[in-house]
N, C-alpha and C positions, 0 to 999 in steps of 0.2 A: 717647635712648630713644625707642620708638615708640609712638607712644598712637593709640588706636582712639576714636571717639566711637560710639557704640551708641545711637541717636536714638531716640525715640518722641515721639508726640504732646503729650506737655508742653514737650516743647522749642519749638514751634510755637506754642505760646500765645499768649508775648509779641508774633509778630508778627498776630497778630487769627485765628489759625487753631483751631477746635473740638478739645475732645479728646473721647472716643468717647462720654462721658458730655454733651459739649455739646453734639452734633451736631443731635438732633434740633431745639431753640434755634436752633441757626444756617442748618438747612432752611427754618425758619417765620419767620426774618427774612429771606432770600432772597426767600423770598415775598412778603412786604411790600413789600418796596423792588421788586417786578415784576423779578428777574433769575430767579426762575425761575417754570415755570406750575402748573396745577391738576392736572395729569397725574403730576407729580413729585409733588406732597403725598399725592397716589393710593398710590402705588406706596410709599413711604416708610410710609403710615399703614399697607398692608397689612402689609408687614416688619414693623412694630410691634407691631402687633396678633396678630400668628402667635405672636411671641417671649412678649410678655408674657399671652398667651389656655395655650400650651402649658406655659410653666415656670410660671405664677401670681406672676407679679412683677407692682406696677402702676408699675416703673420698668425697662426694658434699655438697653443701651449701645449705641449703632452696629453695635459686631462682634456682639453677641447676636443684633439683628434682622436684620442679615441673612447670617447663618449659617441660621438656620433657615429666613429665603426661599430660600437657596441648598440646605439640605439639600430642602423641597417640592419646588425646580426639576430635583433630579437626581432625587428619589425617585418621584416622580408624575410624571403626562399633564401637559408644561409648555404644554399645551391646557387646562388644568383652572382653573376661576375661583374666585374663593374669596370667600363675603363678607367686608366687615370694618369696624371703627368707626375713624372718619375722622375730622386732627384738622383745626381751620380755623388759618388764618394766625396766632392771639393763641393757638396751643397748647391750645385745647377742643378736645374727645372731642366728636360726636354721631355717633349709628348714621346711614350711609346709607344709603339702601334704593333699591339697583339689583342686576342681575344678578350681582352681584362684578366683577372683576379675573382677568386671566389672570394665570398666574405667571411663565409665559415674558416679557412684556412689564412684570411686576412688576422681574421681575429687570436686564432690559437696563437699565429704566429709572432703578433704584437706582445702578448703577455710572454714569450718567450726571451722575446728581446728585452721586455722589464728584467727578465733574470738575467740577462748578460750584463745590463747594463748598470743593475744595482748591487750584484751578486761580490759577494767578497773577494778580490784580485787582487795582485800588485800588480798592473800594470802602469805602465807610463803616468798614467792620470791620477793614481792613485798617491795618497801624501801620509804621512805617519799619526796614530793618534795622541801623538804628545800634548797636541793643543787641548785636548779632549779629557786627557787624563788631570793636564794640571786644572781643567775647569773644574771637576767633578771632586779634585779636592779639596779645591774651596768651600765647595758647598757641602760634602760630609760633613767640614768642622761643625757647621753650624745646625744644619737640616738633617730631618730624616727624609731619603727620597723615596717617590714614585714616579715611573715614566710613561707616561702615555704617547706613542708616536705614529704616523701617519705612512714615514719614510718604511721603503726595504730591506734598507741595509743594515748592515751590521758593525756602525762605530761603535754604539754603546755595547755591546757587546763583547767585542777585541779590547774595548778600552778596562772592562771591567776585570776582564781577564792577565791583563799585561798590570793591572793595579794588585794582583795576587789575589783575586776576588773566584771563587768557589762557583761552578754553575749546579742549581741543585731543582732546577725543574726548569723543562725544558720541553712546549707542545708548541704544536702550529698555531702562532698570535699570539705566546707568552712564554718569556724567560723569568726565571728570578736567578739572584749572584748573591754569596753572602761571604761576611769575612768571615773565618773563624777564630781569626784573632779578638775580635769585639764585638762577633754575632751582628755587626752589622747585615740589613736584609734591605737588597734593589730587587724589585717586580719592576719589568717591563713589559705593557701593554701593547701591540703590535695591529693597530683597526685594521692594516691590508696588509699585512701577514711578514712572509718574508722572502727576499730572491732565494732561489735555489728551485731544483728540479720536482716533480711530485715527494710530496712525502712517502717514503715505501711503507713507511712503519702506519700511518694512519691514513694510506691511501686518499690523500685529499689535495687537492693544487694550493697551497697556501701563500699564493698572489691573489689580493683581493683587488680590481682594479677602483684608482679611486674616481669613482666618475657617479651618476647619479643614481645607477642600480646597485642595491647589496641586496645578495640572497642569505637570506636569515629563515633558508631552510630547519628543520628543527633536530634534521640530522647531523647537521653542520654544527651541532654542538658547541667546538672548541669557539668556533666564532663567534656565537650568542653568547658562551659563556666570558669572552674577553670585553666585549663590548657591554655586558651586565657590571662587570667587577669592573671597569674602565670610569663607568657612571656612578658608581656608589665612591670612586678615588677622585672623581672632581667633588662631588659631597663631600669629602671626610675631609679635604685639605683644605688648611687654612691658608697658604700660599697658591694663584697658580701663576706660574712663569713660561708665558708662550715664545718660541725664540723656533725663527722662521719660518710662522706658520701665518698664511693669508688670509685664513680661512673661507677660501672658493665658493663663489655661489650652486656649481651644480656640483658640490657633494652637502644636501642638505643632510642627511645623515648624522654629519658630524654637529651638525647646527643645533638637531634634536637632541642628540645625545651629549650637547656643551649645556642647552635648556633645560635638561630634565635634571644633568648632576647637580644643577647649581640651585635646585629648586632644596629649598633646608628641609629636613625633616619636620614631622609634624610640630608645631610648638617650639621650634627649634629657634633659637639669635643670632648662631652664630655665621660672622658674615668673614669674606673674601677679601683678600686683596689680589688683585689683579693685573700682571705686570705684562706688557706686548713688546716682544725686541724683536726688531725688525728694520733694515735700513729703506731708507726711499720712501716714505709712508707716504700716502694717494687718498683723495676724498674716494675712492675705489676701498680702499684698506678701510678708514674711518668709517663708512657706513656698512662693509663686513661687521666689523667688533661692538657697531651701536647696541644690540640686543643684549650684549651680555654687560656692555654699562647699566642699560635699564634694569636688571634683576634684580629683587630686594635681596638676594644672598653677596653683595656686592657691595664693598666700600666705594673704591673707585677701582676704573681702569687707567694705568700709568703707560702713557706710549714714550716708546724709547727709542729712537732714531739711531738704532747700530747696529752695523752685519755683526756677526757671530765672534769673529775674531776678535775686534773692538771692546765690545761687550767681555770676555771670556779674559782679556788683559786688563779688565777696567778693576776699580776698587767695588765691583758689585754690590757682594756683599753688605759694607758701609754702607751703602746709596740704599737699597731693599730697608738698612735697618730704620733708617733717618727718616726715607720717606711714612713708614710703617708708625713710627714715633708720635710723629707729625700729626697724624688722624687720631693715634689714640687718644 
């Protein structure tokens, strides 16, 4: 059978990587340790400050602030400065009192700090991918994979590598790794691209931020075409296994493009099984995933109440095959 893994930022955890609720935490410890400067906490505290000054939160996620720096940067003069309250490196608020911030340079500046922040390090924060590697060999014995992910970073990549795994194509939004011991073949799909600096080789920023605009300009190719071949790979699989992903209300994008892969081909029976691992689960989370319970290309959806580590120690496998049993 062919199982999909459907990523999100929980899956990243275990190797020292923020989820979108950590982020701002792991901005202000960047800072600490001098890997990033006072120009990034600028730019970050403004996004902050937009988010939780215009919705009345005094907490947002990563995608909230800067969704709304990005809605200011397209909606307004990205000339226009904006005051705002600034946090310091141990995560205090005080007001600073200068001319504000452009938004133009708010914004470059943000997707900048995506790259320090998701970009592949050893730093302090960073933890090995042992966890990752013994997960991924569990599921070889059994599955052929594909990965569709959301994340910037680069686990599954290092992990696939350090498995003695071959890289044999390699653009902005998509890797594949193959054994050459057993021609085994991993494609990973990459929807917001990956940390690192412009690409030289294809000239293009391949940080897509995940918030509610994507440009699927027609030039932008590699992107159209990862997000085509992404949707024909929730189609084709008869497994899919989502494992820390929330799925966010303001990236409908991904909503469309979970709706449309799971729509069967013409004439087609064949249906899904649907598996959500995720800790903490919220009538917030349950009415995300309601849409893809209702599709007729859908057995059931199976919610699973475990962080990543949990899960990735568990007898999985057995439990996938039982539950799967079970229906037929």
């Amino acid at each position: 059978m062919n199982l999909l893994l459907f990523l999100g930022a929980g899956f990243s955890v275990e190797a020292g990587y923020p989820t979108q609720k950590q982020f701002l935490e792991k901005v202000l410890q960047l800072r600490r340790s001098g890997i990033i400067k006072e120009y990034h906490i600028d730019s970050v505290s403004l996004a902050y400050y937009l988010s939780m000054y215009h919705e009345g939160k005094s907490e947002v996620t990563m995608e909230e602030a800067f969704s709304m720096l990005e809605y200011e940067y397209l909606m307004k003069n990205p000339d226009m400065k904006f005051a705002y309250i600034k946090y310091d490196d141990r995560g205090n608020k005080f007001i600073r009192s200068s001319n504000g911030l452009s938004i133009s340079f708010a914004y470059n500046v943000f997707i900048d700090v995506l790259n320090f922040v998701y970009g592949y390090r050893l730093d302090e924060g960073f933890k090995s991918e042992d966890l990752y590697i013994e997960f991924f060999n569990k599921l070889f014995t059994e599955y052929d994979i594909n990965i569709v992910t959301t994340n910037y970073d680069y686990i599954c990549d290092m992990s696939f590598i350090k498995m003695g795994y071959k890289i044999v194509g390699g653009i902005p939004f998509y890797s594949a790794f193959i054994n050459e011991e057993n021609n085994k073949k991993i494609n990973i799909y990459k929807l917001h691209g990956s940390a690192g600096d412009l690409d030289s080789q294809f000239n293009i920023r391949t940080i897509v931020p995940p918030t509610w605009n994507k440009s699927f300009k027609k030039e932008e190719s590699f992107l159209i075409n990862c997000w085509n071949e992404s949707e024909d790979i929730i189609r084709d699989s008869d497994i899919i296994l989502f494992l820390g992903y929330s799925l966010p209300q303001m990236d409908n994008n991904i909503r469309f493009l979970l709706k449309a892969g799971l729509q069967s081909h013409f004439g087609e029976k064949k249906k899904k099984y649907i598996f959500v691992v995720k800790p903490n689960w919220t009538i917030n989370d349950i009415q995300n995933y309601d849409f893809i319970k209702k599709s007729e290309s859908v057995y059931q959806l199976f919610p699973i109440e475990l962080d990543f580590r949990a899960f990735a120690k568990s007898d999985f496998i057995n439990s996938i095959k039982q539950t799967i049993s079970g229906i037929q």
